[in-house]
N, C-alpha and C positions, 0 to 999 in steps of 0.2 A: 575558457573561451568566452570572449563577449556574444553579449545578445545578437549583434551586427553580423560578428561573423557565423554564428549560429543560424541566423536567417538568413544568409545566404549560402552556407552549407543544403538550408534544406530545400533553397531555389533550386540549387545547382545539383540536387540528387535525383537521378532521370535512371529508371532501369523498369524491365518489367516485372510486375509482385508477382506472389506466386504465395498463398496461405500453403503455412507448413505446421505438421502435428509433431509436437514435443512433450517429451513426459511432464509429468504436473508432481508440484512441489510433495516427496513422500508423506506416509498416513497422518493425518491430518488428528491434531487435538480436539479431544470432543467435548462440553459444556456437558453442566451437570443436566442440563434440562434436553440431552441428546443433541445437538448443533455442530455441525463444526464448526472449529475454531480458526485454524488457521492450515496452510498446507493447498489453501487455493492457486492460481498461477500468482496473483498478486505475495503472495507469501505472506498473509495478514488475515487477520480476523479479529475486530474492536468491537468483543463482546463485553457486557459487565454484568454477566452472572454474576454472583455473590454481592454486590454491592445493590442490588435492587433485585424486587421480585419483576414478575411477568404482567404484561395488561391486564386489569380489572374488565371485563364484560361492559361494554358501553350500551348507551341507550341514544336516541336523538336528542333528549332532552337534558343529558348530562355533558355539559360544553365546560369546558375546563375557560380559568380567565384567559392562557396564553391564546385559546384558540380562537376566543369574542372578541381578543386585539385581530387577529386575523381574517375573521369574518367582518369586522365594520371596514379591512381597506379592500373588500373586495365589492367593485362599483354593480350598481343595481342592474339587473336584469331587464331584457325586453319586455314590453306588457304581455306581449304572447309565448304561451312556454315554446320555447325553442326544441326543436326536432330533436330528441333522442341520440343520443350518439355515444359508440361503445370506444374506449381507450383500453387497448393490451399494453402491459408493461412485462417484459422480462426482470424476474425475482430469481434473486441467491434464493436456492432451498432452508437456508438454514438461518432461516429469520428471527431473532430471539422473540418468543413469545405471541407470533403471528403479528407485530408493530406492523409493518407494513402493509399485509392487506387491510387489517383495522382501518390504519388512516383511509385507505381507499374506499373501504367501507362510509367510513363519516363524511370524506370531500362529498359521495352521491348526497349524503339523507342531509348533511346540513351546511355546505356552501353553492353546490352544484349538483340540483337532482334530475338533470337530465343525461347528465356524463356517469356512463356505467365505466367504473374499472377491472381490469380483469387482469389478474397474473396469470402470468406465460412462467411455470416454475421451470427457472432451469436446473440441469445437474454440474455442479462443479466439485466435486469431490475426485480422487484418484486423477484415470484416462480420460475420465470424462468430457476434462473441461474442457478438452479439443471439440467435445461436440457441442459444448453452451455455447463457443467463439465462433464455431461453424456456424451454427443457427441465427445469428446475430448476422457473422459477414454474411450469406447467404440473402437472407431479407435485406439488407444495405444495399449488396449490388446488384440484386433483381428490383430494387424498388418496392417488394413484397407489401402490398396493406394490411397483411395478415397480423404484423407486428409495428406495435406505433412509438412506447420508448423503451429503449434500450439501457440495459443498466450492464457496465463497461468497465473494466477492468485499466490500472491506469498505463498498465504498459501496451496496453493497446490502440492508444493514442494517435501514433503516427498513421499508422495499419487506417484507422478509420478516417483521420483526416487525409492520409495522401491519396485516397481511393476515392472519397465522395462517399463512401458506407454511412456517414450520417450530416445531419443538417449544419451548417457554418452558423453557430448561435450568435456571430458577434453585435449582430443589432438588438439584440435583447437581453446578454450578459454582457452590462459596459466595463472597460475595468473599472471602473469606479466599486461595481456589485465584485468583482474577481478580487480584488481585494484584501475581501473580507472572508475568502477559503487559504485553505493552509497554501503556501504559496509551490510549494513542488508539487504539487495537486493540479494548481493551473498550467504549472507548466508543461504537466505531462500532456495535456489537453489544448497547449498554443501550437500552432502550428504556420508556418508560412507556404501556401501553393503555390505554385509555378509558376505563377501569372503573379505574383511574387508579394501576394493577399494576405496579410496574417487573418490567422482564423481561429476561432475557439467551437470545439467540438463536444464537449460536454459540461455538466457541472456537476464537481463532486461532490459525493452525499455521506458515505462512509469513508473515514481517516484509519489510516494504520499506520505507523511510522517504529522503525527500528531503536532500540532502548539499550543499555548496560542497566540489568536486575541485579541488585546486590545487597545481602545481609545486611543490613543497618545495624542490629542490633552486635555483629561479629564487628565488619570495618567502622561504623561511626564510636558506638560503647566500647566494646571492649578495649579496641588497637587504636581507637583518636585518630582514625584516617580520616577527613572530609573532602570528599570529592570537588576540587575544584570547581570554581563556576564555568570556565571555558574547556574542563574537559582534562585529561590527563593525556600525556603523548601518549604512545604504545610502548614505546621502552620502560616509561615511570609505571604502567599498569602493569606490565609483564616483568618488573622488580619486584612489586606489593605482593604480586601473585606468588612470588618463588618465595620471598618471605610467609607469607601465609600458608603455602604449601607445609612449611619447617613447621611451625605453628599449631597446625588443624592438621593431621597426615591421613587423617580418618574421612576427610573433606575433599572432596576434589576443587582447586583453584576457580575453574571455567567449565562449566558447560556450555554447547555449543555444535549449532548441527552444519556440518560439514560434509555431510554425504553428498552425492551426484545427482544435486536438484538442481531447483529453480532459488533455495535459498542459498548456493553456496553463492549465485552471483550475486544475491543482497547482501551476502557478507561481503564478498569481493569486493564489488561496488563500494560499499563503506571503508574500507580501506583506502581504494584508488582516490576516492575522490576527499580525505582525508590526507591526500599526500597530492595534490594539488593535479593527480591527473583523468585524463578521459579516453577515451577509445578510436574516436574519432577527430578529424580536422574537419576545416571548411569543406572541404572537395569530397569528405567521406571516405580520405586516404584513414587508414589503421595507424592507431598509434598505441595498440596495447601491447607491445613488445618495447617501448619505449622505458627509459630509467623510470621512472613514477610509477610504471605496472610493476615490472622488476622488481623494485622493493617494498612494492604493497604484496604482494606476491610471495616473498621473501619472507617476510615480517608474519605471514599467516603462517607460512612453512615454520618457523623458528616459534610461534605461538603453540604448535603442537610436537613438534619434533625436538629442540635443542630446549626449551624451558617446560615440554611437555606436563601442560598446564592443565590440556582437557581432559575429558574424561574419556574414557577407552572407546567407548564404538561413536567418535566425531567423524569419521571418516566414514561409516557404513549403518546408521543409526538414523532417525530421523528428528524430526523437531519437537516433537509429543514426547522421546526416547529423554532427550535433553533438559525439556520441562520441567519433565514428571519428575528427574535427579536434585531438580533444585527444588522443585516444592517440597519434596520428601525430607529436606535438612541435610544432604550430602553434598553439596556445592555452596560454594560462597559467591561466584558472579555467575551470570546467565546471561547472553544476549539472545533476546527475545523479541517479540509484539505486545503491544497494550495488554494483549488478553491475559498474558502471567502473571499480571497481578490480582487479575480477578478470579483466576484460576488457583490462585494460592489462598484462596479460602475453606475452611476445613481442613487444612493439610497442617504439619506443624511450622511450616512457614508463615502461616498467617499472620496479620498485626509486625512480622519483623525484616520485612521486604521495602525497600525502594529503588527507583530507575534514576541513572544518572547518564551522561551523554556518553555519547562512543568514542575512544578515545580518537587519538589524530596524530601525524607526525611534524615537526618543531618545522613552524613558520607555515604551518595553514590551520582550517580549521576544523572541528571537531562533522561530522557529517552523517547523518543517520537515513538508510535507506523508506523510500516512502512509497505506501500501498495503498490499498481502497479502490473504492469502486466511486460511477457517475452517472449520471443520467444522461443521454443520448436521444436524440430524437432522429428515426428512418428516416429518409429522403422518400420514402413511397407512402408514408403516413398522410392519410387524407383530410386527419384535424390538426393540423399542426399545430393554429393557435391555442386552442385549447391543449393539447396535449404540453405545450410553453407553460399554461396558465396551469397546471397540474404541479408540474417541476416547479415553477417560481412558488406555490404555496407549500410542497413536501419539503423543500432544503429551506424556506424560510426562518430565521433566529428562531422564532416560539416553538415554532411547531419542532426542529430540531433540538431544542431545550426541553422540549417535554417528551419528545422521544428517551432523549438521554438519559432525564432521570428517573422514566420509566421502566429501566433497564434494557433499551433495545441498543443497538450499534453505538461506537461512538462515533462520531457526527463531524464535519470538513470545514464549520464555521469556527476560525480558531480562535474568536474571543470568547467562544463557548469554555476553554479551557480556565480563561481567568473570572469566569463568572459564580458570584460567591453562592451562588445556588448550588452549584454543579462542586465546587470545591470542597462543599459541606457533605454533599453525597458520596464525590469522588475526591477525595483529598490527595490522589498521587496529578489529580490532573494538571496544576503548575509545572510538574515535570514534564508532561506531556507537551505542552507548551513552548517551553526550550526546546523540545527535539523537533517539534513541526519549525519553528523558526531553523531549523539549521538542515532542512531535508533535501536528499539527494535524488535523482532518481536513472532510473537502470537507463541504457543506451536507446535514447529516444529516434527510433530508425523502423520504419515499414515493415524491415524483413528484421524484426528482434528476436521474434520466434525462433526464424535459422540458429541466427545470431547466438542465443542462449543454449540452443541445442550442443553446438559448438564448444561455446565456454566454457559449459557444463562438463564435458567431456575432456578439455584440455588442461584444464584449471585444477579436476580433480585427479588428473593424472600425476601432474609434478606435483600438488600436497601428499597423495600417496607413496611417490617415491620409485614411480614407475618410467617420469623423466625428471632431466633437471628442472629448477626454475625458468630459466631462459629459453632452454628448448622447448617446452611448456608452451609458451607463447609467442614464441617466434611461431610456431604451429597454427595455434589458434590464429595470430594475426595474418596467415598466409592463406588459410581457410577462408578466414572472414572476405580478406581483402581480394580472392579470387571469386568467391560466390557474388560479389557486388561488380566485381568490373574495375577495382581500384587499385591504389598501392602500400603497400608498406613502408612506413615515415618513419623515423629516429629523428628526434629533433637536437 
């Protein structure tokens, strides 16, 4: 779908919202230093445990050189100290190493010592996360002061731009700055209103993007497989695998979590849009019952069922279940997030792990689902400048570069990926790189919530074998298309 008609798809979507609670991606991977990993609504967690320790204890007078570049571009102060004022930020609970209050810590004592920060911890782990998003929409559309910025998940993009739940950053994030983040990151965060305005609603801070994990040391050494640069269709992947399967019988080909979450439509997702298609038209008619669903659809069903590739509990298992098989040395591919490879330290996978892209079917391109979170700033926020000038030095290069390679999140500025600093510390990160270049992202629509609830439900009924394929989603698409007001399309 072009951008054109995209924008006007999202002029022309007029219904009234309604926040809906859906279950949260199952038990979440946990970091050796207690964190979770992944399992949030985003389905991502860009931790690098193993590859770096935790923050050293700062002082005020211990200023790293990245962060003296970032102190001399911030312009001088008034002669008279400026009035006191406290900034809340909503924080992921599971911050590797305390990075982020830290930093909040040092902007008070050595760029800006009259702006106190204060984390708002939320909980996003399990059921929960319905209440992190509630607490967030709730201050959005009460205007609340209580809460000044927001850290946003990216499938919730539409939700806060079509409501007004947070500020239109576009005069202070130009694209020129948009840029310079992983680009299916801003997309989730562009938006066009009604009044037919494109807007930009947050800036991303944390990247997570979907991966193919796989033995190097089994596919590259041993069997001379090299992963193509653009990717392998799904048919050449799902050969290697039945081969490999002959091969290693002691190994399972794929793990892969498939259960009744919020991951199986980042699988799904990678798929469809791997096979050139989408869910929606300009008008917000349904089009996931259409051929391009069908055999993205199909293609997952025939992945577990007719080359029965995965591993036994993909269907009722979750993503931690799936992991843990490939770090242990029982699998040979894994589709995962960033964090499996830092998670395959100490295990005997360690040192013979790499990610290659997801595969695609013949005549499109390879497509990897994309997560993370962003910074938001409330409509009811009473500093807003400053609370700007907060976010423009937290997501800035240095300061995200020294986040990174002090083991906290990995970070949305994507030439972070080809930087030989970061490369040296994290050497799978050029991979990483490819797949943000090629990112996809889940059905960018208000009511996604419903939406996934749905999918969720219908998607994993025909992989289970409870309906066909087709019926499958002719369902789904009769659901979607009647809870919006719209129609079901065949093109």
């Amino acid at each position: 779908m072009s951008n054109m008609n995209k924008e006007k798809r999202n002029i022309q979507f007029m219904t009234s919202k309604r926040v809906s609670r859906r279950e949260a991606l199952g038990t979440a991977g946990k970091v050796v230093i207690g964190a979770v990993v992944a399992g949030v609504v985003g389905g991502a967690g860009g931790y690098l445990v193993g590859s770096a320790a935790a923050p050293p204890e700062r002082t005020v007078t211990e200023i790293k050189t990245v962060t003296q570049t970032v102190i001399k571009t911030v312009s001088p102060g008034p002669t008279t100290p400026p009035t006191k004022i406290k900034l809340v930020m909503t924080q992921h609970p599971a911050d590797p190493g305390g990075w982020y209050a830290t930093m909040a810590e040092r902007y008070t004592k050595q760029i800006k010592p009259y702006v106190e920060i204060e984390m708002a911890w939320g909980t996003t782990v399990g059921g929960a996360v319905a209440d992190y998003y509630r607490m967030q929409v709730d201050a959005g559309r009460s205007r609340s002061p209580t809460l000044d910025i927001f850290n946003l998940d990216v499938i919730w993009g539409a939700a806060f731009n079509d409501n007004d739940w947070c500020l239109d950053l576009s005069d202070r994030f130009p694209p020129s700055e948009q840029a310079k983040f992983v680009p299916a990151m801003i997309e989730s965060w562009t938006w066009i209103d009604k009044k037919g305005n494109k807007r930009i609603g947050a800036v991303p801070w944390m990247a997570d993007i979907g991966g193919l994990f796989y033995r190097k040391d089994i596919v590259e050494e041993k069997e001379g497989i090299k992963p193509p640069a653009n990717g392998w269709t799904w048919e050449e992947f799902f050969s290697i695998c039945v081969n490999l399967k002959e091969k290693y019988p002691d190994m399972y080909p794929l793990t892969m979590d498939n259960a009744k979450s919020e991951q199986l439509i980042c699988n799904f997702q990678e798929f469809l849009a791997s096979n050139g298609g989408e869910w929606f038209d300009e008008e917000w008619n349904v089009l996931i019952a259409d051929t391009p669903a069908v055999e993205a659809l199909q293609a997952m069903h025939d992945m577990i069922h007719k080359y029965k590739l995965c591993h036994p509990e993909t269907l009722t298992g979750d993503l931690e279940l799936a992991r843990k098989v490939f770090s242990d040395g029982k699998a040979i591919f894994h589709r995962n997030w960033c964090y499996a490879w830092a998670m395959s330290y100490g295990t005997p996978t360690e040192g013979k792990i790499w990610e290659t892209l997801i595969p695609h079917f013949p005549g499109h391109e390879s497509k990897s689902c994309v997560g993370g979170w962003s910074w938001g700033i409330n409509p009811g926020c009473r500093n807003i400048d400053e609370a700007w000038e907060y976010i423009k030095w937290i997501t800035s290069y240095e300061i995200m570069k020294e986040m990174t390679l002090g083991g906290s999140w990995l970070h949305a500025r994507i030439d972070l990926y080809k930087d030989p600093d970061i490369i040296k510390k994290i050497p799978i990160a050029p991979a990483y790189y490819e797949l943000y270049k090629r990112g996809t992202v889940r059905p960018k629509h208000p009511e996604y919530m419903t939406i996934s609830d749905f999918a969720q439900t219908e998607i994993h009924a025909a992989l289970s074998n409870m309906k066909g394929i087709e019926q499958g989603l002719n369902d789904l698409a009769r659901k979607i298309a009647d809870f919006l007001g719209t129609k079901v399309v065949k093109r």
